[in-house]
PAZAPA-4460 file (N, C-alpha, C; in steps of 0.05 Angstrom, whole numbers, plus 32768, in hexadecimal, padded with zeros to 4 digits):
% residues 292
    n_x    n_y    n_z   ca_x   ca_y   ca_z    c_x    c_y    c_z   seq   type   mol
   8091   81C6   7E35   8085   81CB   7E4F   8095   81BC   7E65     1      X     A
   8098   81CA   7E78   80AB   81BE   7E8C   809A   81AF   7EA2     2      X     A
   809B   818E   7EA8   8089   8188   7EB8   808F   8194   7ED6     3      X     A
   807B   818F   7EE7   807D   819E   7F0A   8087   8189   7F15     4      X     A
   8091   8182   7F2F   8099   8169   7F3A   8086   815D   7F4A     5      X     A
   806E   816B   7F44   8056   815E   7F4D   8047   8145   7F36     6      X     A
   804C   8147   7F1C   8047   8140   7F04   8054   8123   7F09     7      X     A
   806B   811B   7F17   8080   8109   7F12   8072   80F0   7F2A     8      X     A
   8062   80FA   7F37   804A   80ED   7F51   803A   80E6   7F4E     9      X     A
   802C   80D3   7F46   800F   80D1   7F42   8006   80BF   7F5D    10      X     A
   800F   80B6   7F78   800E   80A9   7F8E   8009   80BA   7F99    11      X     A
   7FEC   80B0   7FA0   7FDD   80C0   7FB9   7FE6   80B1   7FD4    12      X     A
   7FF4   80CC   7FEB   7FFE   80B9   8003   7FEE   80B0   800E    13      X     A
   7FF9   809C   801C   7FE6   808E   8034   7FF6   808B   804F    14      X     A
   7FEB   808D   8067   7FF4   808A   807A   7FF6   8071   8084    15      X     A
   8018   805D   8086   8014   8042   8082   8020   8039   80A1    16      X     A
   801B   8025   80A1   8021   801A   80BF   8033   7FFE   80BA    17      X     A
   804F   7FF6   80C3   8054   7FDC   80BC   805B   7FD2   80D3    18      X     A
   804B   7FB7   80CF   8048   7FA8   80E8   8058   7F89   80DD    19      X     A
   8072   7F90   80EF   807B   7F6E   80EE   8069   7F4F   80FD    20      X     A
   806E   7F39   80EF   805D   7F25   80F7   8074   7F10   80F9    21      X     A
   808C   7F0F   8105   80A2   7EFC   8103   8093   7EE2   8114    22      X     A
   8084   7ED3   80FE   807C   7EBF   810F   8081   7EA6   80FB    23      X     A
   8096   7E8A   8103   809A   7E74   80EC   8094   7E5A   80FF    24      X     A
   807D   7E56   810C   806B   7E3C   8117   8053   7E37   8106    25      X     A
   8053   7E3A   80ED   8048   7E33   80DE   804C   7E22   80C7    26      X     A
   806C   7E11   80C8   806B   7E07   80B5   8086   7DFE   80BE    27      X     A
   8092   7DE5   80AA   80AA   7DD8   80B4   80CA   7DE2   80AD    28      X     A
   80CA   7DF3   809F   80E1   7E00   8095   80E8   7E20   80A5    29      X     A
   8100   7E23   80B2   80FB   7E3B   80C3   8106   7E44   80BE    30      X     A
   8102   7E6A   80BE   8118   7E80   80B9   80FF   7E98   80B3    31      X     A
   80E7   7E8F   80A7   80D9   7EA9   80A2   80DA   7EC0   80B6    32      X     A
   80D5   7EB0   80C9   80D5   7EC4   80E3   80EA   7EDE   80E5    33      X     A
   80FD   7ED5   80D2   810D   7EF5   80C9   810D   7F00   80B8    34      X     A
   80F6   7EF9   80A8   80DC   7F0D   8093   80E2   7F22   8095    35      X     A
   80D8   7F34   80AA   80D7   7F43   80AF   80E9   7F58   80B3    36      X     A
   80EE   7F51   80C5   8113   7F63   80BD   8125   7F59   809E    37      X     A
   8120   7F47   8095   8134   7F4A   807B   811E   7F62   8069    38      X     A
   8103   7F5C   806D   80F6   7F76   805F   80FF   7F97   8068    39      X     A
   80F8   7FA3   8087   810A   7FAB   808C   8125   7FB8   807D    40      X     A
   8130   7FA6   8080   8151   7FB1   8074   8155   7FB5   8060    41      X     A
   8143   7FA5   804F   813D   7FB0   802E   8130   7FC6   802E    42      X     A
   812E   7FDC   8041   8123   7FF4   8041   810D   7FFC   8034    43      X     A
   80FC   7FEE   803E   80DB   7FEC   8039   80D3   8009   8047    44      X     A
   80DD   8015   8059   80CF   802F   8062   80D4   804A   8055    45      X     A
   80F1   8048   8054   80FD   805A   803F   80F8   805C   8027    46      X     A
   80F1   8048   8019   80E6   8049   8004   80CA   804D   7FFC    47      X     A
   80B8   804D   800F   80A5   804E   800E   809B   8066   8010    48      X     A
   80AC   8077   802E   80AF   808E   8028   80B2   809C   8011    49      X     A
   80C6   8096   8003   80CE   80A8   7FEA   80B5   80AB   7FD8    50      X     A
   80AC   8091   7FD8   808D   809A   7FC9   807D   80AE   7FD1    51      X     A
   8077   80B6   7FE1   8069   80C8   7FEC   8059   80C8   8004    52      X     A
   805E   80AB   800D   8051   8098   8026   8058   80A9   8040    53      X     A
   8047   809F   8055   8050   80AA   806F   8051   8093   807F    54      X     A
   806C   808D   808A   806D   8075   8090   8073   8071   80AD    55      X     A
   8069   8054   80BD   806E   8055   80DA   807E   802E   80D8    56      X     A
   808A   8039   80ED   808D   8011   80EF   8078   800F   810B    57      X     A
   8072   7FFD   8110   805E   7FF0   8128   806B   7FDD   8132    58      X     A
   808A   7FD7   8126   8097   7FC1   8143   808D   7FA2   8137    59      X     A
   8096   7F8E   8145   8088   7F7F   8144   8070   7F6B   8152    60      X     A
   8066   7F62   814D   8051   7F57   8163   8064   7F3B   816E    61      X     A
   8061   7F33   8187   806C   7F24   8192   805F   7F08   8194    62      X     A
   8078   7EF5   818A   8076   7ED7   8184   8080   7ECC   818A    63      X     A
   807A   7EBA   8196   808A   7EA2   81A1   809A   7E92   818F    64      X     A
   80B5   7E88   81A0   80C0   7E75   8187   80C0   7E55   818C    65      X     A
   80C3   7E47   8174   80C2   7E2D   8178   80D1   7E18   8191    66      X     A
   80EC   7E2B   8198   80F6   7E23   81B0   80E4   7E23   81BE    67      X     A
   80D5   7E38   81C5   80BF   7E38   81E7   80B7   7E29   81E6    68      X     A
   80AF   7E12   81CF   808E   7E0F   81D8   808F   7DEB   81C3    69      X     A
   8078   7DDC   81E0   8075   7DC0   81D6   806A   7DC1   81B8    70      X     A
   8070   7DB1   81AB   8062   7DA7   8198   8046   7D9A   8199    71      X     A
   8032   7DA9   8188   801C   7D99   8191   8014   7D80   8175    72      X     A
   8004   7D88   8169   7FF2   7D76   814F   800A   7D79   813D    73      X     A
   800A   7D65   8136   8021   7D65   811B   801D   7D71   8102    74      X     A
   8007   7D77   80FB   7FF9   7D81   80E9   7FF6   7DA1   80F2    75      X     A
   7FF5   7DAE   8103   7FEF   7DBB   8117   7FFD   7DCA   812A    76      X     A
   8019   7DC3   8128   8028   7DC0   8145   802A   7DDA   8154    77      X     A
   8026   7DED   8150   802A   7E07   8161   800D   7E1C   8162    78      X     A
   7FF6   7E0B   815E   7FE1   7E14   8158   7FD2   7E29   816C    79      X     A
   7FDA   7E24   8184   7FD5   7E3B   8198   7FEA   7E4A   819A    80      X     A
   7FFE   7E4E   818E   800C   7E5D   8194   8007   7E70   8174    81      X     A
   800C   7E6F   8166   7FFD   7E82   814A   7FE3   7E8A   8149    82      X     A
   7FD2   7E82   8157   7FB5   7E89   8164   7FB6   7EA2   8173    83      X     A
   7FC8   7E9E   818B   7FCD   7EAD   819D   7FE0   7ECC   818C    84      X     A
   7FF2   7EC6   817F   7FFD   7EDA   816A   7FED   7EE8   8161    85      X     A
   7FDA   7ED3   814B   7FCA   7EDC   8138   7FAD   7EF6   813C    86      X     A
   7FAF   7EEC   815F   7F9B   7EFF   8171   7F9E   7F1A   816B    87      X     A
   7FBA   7F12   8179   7FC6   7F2F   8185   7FC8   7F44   816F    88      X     A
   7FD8   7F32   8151   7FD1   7F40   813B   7FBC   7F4E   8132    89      X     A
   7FA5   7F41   8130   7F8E   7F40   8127   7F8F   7F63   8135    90      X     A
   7F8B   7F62   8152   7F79   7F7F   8166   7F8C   7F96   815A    91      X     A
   7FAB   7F8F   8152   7FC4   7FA8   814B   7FB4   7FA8   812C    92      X     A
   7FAE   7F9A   811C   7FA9   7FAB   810A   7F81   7FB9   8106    93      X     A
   7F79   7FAA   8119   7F60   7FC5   811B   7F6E   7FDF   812E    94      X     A
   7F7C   7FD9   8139   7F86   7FFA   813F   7F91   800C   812D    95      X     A
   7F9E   7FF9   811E   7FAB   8008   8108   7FA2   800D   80F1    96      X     A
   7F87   8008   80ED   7F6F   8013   80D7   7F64   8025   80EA    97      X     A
   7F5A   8020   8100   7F4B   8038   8114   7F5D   8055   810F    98      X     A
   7F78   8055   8112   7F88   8069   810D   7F8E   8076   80F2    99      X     A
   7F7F   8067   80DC   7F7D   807B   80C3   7F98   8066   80B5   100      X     A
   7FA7   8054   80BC   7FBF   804D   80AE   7FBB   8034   80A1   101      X     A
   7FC7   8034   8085   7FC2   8012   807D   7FD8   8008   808B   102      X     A
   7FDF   7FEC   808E   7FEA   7FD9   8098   7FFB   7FCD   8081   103      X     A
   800E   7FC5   8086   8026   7FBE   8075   802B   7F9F   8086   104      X     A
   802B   7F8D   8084   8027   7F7F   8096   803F   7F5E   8089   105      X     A
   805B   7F62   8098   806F   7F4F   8098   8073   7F37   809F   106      X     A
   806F   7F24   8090   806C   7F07   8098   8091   7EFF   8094   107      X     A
   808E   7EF0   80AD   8088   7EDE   80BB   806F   7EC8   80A3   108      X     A
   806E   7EB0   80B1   805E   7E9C   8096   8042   7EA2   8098   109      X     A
   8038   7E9B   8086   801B   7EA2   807B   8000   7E9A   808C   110      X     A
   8009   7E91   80A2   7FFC   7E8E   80BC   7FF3   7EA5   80C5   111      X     A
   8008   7EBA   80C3   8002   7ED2   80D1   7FE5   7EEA   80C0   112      X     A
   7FDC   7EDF   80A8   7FC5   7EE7   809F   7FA9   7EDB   80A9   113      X     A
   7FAE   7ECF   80BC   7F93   7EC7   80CA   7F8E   7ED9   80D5   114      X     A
   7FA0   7EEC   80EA   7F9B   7F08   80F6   7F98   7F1F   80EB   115      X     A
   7FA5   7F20   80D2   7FA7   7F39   80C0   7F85   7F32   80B7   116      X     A
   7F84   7F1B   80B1   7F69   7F25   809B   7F48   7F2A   80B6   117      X     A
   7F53   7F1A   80CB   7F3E   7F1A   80E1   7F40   7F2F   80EC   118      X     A
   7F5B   7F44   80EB   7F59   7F60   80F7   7F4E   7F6F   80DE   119      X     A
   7F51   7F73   80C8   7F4F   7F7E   80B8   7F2A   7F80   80AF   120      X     A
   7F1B   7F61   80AC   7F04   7F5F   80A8   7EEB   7F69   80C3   121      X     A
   7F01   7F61   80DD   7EE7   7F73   80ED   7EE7   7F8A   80FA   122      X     A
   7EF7   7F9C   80ED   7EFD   7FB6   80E6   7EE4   7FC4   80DB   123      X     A
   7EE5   7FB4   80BA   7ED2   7FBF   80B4   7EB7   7FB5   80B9   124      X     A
   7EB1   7F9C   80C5   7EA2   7F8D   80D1   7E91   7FA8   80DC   125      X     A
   7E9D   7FB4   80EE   7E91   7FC5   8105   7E82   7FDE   80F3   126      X     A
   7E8B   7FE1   80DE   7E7F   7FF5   80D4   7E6D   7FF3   80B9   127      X     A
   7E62   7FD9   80C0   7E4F   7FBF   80AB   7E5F   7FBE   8097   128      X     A
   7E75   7FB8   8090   7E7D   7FB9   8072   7E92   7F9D   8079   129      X     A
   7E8E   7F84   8059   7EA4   7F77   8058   7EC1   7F7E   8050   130      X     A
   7EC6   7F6E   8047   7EEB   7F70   8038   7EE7   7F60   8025   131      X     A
   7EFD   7F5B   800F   7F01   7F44   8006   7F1D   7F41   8007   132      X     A
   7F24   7F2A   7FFA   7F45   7F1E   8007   7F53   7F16   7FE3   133      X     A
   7F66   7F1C   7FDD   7F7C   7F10   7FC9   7F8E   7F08   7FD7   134      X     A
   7F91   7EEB   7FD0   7F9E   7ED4   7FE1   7FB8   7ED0   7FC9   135      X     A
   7FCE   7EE1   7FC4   7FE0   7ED6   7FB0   7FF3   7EC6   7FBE   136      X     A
   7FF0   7EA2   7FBB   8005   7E94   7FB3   8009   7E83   7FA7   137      X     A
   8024   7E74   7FB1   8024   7E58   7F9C   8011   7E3A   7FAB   138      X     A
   800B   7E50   7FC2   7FFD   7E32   7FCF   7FDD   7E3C   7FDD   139      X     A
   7FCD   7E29   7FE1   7FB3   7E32   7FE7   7FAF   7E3B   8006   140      X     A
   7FC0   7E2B   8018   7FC0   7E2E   8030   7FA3   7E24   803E   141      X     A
   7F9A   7E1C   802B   7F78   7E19   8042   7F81   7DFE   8050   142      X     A
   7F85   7DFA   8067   7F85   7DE8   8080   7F88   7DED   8091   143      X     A
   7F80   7DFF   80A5   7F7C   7E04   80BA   7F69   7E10   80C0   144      X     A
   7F4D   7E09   80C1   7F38   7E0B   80C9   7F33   7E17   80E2   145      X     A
   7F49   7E15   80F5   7F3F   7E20   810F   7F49   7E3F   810B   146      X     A
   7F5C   7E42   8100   7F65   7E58   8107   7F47   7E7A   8100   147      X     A
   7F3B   7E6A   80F0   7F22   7E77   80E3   7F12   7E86   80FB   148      X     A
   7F13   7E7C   8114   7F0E   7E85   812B   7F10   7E9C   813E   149      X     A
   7F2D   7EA9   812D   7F2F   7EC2   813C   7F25   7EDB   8139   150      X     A
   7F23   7EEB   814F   7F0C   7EF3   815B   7EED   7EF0   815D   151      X     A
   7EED   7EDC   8152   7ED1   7ECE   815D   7EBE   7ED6   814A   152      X     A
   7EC7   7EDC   8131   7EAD   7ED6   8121   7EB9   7ECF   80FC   153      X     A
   7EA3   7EC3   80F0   7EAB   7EB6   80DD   7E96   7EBA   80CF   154      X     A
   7E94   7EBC   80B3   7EAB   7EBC   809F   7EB4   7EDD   80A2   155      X     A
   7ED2   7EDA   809E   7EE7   7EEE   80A1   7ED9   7F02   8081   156      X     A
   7ED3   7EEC   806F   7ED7   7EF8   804F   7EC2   7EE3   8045   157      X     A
   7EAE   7EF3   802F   7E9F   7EDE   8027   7EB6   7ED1   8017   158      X     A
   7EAA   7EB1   800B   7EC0   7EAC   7FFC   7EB4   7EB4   7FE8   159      X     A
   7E9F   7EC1   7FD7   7E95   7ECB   7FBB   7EB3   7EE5   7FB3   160      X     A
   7EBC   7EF8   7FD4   7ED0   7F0E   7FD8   7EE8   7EF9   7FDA   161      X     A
   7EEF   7EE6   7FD8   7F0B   7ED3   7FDF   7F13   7EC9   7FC7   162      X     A
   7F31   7ED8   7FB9   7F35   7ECE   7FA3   7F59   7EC1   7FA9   163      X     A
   7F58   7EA8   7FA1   7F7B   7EA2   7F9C   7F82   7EB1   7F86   164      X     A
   7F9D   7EB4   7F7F   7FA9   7EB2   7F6A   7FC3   7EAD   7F67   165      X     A
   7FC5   7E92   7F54   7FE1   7E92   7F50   7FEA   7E77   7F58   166      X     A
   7FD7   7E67   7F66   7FDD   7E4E   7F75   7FE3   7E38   7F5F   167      X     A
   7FFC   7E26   7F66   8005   7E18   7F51   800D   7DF9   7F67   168      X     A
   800A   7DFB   7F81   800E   7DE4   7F8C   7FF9   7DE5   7FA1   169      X     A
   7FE6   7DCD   7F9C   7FD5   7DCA   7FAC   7FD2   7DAA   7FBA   170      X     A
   7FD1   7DA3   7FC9   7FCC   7D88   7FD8   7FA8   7D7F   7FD5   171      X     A
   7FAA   7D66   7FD2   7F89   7D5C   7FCA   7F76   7D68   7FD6   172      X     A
   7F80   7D62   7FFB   7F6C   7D74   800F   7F6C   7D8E   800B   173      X     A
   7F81   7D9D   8006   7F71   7DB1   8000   7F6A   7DC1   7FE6   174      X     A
   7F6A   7DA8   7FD4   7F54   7DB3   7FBC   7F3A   7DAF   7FBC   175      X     A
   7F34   7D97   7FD4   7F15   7D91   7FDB   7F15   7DA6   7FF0   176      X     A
   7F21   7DB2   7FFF   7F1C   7DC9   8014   7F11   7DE7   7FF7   177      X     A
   7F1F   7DF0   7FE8   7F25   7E00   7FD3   7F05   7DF8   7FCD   178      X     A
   7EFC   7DE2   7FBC   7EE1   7DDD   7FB2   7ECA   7DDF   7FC4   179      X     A
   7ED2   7DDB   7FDA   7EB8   7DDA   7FF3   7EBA   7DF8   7FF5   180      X     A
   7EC9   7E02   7FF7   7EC5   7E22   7FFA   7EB7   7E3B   7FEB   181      X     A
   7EBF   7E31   7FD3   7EBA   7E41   7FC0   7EC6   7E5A   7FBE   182      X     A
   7ED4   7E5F   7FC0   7EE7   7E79   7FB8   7EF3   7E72   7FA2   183      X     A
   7EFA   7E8D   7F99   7EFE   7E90   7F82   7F20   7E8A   7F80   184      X     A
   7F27   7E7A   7F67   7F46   7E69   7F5C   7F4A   7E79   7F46   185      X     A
   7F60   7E83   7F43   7F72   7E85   7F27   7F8E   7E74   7F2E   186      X     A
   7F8C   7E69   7F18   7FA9   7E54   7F23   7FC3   7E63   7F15   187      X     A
   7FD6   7E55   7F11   7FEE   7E62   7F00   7FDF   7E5A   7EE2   188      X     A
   7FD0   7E45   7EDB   7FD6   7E45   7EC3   7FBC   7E51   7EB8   189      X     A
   7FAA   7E66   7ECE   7F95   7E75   7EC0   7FA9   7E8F   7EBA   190      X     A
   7FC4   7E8F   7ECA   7FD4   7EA7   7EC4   7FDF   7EA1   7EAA   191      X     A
   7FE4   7E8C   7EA2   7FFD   7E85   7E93   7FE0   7E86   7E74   192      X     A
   7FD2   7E7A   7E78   7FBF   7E7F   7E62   7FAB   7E9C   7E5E   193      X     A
   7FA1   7EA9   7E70   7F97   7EC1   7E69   7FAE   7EDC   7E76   194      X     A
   7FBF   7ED2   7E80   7FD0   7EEE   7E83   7FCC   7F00   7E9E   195      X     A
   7FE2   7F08   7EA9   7FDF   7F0F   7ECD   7FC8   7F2D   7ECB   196      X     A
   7FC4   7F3E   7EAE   7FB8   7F52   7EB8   7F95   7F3F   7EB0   197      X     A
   7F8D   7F37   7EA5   7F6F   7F2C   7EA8   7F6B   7F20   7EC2   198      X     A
   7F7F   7F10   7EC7   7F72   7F04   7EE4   7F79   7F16   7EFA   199      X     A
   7F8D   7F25   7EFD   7F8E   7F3B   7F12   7F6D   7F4A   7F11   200      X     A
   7F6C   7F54   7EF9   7F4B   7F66   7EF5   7F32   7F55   7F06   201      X     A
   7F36   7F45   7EFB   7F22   7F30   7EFB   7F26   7F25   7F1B   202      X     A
   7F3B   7F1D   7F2D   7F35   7F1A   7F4A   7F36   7F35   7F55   203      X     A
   7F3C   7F46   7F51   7F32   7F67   7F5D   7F1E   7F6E   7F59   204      X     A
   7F0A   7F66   7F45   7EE7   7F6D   7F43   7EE0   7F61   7F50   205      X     A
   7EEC   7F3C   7F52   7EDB   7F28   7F67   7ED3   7F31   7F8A   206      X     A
   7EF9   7F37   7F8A   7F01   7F40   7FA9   7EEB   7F5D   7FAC   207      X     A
   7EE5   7F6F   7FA0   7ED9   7F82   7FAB   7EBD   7F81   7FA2   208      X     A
   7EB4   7F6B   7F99   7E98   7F78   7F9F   7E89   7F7B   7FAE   209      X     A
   7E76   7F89   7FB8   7E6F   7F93   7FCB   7E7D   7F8F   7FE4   210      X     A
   7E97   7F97   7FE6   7EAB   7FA1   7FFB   7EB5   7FB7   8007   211      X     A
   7EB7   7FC3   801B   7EC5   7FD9   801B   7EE2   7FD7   800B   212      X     A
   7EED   7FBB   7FFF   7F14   7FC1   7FF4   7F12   7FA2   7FFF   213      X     A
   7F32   7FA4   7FF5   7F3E   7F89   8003   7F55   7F8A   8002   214      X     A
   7F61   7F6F   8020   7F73   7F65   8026   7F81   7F58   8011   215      X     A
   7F9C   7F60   800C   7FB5   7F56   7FFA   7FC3   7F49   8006   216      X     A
   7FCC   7F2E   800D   7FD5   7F15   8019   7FE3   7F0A   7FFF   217      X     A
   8000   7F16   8004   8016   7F10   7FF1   8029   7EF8   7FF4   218      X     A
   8026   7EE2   7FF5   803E   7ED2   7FF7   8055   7ED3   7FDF   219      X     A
   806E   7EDD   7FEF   8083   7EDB   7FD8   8089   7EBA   7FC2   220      X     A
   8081   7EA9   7FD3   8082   7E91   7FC7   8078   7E97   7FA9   221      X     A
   8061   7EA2   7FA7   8056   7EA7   7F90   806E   7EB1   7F74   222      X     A
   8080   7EB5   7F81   808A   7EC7   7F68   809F   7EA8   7F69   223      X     A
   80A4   7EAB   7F4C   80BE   7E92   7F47   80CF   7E95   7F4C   224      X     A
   80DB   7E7C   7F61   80F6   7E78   7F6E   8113   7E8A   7F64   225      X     A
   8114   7E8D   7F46   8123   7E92   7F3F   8125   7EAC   7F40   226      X     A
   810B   7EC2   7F4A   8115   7EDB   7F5C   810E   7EDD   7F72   227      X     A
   80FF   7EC9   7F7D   80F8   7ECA   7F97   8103   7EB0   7F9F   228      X     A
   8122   7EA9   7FA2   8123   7E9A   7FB5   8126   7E8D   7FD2   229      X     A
   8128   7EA1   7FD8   8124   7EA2   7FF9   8108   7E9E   8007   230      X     A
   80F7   7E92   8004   80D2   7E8A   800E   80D4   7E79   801D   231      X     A
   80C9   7E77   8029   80BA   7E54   8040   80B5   7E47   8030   232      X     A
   80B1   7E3C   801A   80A3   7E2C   8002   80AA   7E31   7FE7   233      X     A
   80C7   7E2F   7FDB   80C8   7E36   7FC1   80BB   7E24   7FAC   234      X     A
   80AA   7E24   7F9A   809B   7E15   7F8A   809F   7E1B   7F70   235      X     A
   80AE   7E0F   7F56   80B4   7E1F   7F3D   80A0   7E27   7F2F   236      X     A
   809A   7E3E   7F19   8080   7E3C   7F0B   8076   7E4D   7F10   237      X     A
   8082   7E6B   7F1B   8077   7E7D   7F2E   806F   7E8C   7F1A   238      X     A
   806A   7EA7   7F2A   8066   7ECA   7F16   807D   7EC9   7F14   239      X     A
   8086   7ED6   7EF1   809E   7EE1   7EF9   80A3   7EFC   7F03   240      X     A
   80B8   7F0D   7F05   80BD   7F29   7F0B   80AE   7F38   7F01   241      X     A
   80B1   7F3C   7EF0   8095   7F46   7EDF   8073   7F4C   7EDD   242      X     A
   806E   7F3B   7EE1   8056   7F2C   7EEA   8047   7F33   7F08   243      X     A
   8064   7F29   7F19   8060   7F35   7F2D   8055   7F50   7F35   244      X     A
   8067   7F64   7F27   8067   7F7A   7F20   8054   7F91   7F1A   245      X     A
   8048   7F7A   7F06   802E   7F86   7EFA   8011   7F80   7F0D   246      X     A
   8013   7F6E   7F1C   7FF5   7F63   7F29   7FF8   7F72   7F3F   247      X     A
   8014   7F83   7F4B   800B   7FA0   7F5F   800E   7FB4   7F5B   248      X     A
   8013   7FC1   7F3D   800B   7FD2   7F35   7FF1   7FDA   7F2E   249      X     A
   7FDD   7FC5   7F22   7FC8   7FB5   7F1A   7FB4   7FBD   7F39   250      X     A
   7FC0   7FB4   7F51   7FB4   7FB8   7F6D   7FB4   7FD7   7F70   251      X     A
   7FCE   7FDF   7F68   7FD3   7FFC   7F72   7FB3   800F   7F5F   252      X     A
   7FC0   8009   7F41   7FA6   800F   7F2E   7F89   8023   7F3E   253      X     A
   7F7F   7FFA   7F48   7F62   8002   7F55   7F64   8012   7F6A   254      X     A
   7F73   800D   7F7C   7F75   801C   7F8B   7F5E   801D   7FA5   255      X     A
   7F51   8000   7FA7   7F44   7FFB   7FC5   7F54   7FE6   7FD5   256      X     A
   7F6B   7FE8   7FD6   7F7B   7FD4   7FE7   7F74   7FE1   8003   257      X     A
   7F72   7FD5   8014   7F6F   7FD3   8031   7F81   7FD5   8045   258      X     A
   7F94   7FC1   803C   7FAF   7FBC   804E   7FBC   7F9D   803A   259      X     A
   7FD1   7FA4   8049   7FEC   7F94   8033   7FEF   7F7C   8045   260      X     A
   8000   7F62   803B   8010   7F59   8048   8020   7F43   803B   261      X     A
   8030   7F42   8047   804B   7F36   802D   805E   7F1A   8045   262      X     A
   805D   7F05   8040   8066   7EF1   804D   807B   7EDE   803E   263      X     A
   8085   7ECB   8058   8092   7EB3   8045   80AD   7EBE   803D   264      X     A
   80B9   7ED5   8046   80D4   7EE0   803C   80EA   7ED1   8052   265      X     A
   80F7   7EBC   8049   8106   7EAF   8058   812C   7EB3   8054   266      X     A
   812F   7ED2   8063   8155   7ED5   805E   8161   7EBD   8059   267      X     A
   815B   7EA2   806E   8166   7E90   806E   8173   7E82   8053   268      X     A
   816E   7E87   8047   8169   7E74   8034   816B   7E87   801B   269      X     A
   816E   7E9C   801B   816B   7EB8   8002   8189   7EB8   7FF8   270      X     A
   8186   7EC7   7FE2   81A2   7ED4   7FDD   81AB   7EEC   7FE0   271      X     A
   81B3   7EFE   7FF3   81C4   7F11   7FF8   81A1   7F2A   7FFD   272      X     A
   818A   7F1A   8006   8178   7F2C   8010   8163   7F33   7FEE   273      X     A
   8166   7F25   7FDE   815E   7F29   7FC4   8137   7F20   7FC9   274      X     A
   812F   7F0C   7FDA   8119   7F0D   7FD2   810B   7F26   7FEF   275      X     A
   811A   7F32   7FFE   8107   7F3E   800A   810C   7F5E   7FF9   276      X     A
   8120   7F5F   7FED   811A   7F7B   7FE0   8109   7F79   7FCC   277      X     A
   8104   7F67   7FBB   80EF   7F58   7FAB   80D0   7F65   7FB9   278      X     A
   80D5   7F4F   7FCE   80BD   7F61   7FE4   80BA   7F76   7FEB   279      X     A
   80C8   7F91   7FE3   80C7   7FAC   7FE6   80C4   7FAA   7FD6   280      X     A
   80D2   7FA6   7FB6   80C5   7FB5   7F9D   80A7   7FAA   7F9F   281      X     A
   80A0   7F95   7FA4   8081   7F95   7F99   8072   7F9E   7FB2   282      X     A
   8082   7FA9   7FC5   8065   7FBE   7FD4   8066   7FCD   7FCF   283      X     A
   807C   7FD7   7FC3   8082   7FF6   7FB3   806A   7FF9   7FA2   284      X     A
   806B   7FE6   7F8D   8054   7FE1   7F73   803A   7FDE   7F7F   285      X     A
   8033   7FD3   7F93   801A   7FDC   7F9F   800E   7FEC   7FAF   286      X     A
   8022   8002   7FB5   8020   8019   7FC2   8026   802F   7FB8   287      X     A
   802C   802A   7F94   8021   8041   7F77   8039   8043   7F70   288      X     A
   8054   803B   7F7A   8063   803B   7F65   8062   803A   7F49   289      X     A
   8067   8043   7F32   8068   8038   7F1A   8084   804E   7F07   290      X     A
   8083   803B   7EEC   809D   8037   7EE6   809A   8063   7EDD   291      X     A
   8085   8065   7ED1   808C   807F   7EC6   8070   8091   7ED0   292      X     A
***
């Protein structure tokens, strides 16, 4: 029997929207902020296309850079100014769910998911429904409390719907931030002992229950240095390729993802553009790619 070339498709399109976030006042090492375009050039649209996608770019949202602007809290230092980003983000991606499109959303550093997930949760806010959030990295990120603020209402995500995975470097404060919260942890070594497809299953039942879907908050850090070395934060001990691989296919699978976003891709510091095509294959894999 001769298969049809419809047979060779099993990706249902979606109408996607990618929104750059070139924003690197979040952290002491600089270059993310060309995230976005090294993703970009690794022909993230084209390829996406070929799947069967319908694809738009949305430009990027506009950010200030560390030249403009005083330094404030040392802990802190550009905190109204990623606020003010994080805004603007936040309202572009309820437009861009209002318009039927998921969001593809290019970091710039992991700052810029304070807007993605605050645009994203009162989206569906408006139409009584939560979200839940998969937070994949190597680090927890909980310290910045203020940023929790934008658009003016809170909690973004219950944390019962808030799952890490993957986190292998954490600071004291915020493992007592992590325990006061209660959201849900898989570390590397719940990966390394039960295996990336149980705990993928297992934080995608967490993240959706009673949710409309959820927010996918990818830090490349997560994957090990040794294919992702280009990140804001390389930390050894990662996912490997593989692995990687499988936990957005795994996403693709269920198939209630919401909107994407993928950060921490720093050219600076990469080899010849290797971790942001990295970052196209695994949006590929969560946007139904698969091998056969």
């Amino acid at each position: 029997m001769t298969p049809t070339t419809a047979s060779f498709s099993s990706v249902i399109p979606k109408k996607i929207r990618v929104i750059g976030v070139p924003l690197d006042l979040g952290q002491s090492r600089r270059g993310v902020d060309m995230g976005p375009s090294a993703v970009r050039v690794a022909g993230l649209e084209a390829r996406l296309e070929a799947l069967g996608h319908m694809v738009e770019d949305g430009g990027n949202v506009s950010v200030a850079i560390a030249e403009q602007k005083k330094e404030g809290h040392p802990h802190a230092k550009y905190l109204k100014e990623i606020t003010a980003t994080c805004v603007k983000h936040a309202e572009l991606m309820i437009k861009t769910l209002e318009s039927g499109k998921v969001p593809i959303v290019l970091g710039g550093d992991h700052s810029v998911a304070a807007g993605t997930v605050a645009g994203v949760a009162e989206f569906y806010r408006r139409q009584n429904q939560k979200i839940g959030l998969i937070w994949i990295d190597a680090h927890s990120d909980i310290n910045t409390p203020e940023l929790a603020n934008i658009l003016n209402f809170s909690p973004k995500v219950s944390p019962e719907n808030c799952v890490l995975v993957g986190v292998r470097d954490i600071d004291a404060v915020e493992k007592e931030n992590v325990r006061q919260a209660g959201i849900e942890v898989f570390t590397m070594r719940d990966i390394d002992e039960r295996g990336m497809r149980t705990v993928m299953e297992e934080a995608l039942r967490m993240a959706g229950r009673g949710t409309a879907g959820y927010h996918i908050s990818l830090d490349m850090d997560w994957v090990d240095p040794e294919d992702a070395p280009g990140v804001g934060t390389p930390v050894r001990g990662g996912a490997t390729y593989r692995e990687a691989h499988l936990a957005m296919e795994i996403i693709a699978d269920h198939g209630r993802m919401l909107s994407f976003e993928i950060v921490e891709v720093n050219p600076v510091i990469d080899e010849h553009n290797r971790t942001a095509e990295l970052a196209v294959e695994l949006t590929l894999s969560a946007f139904g790619k698969k091998i056969l």
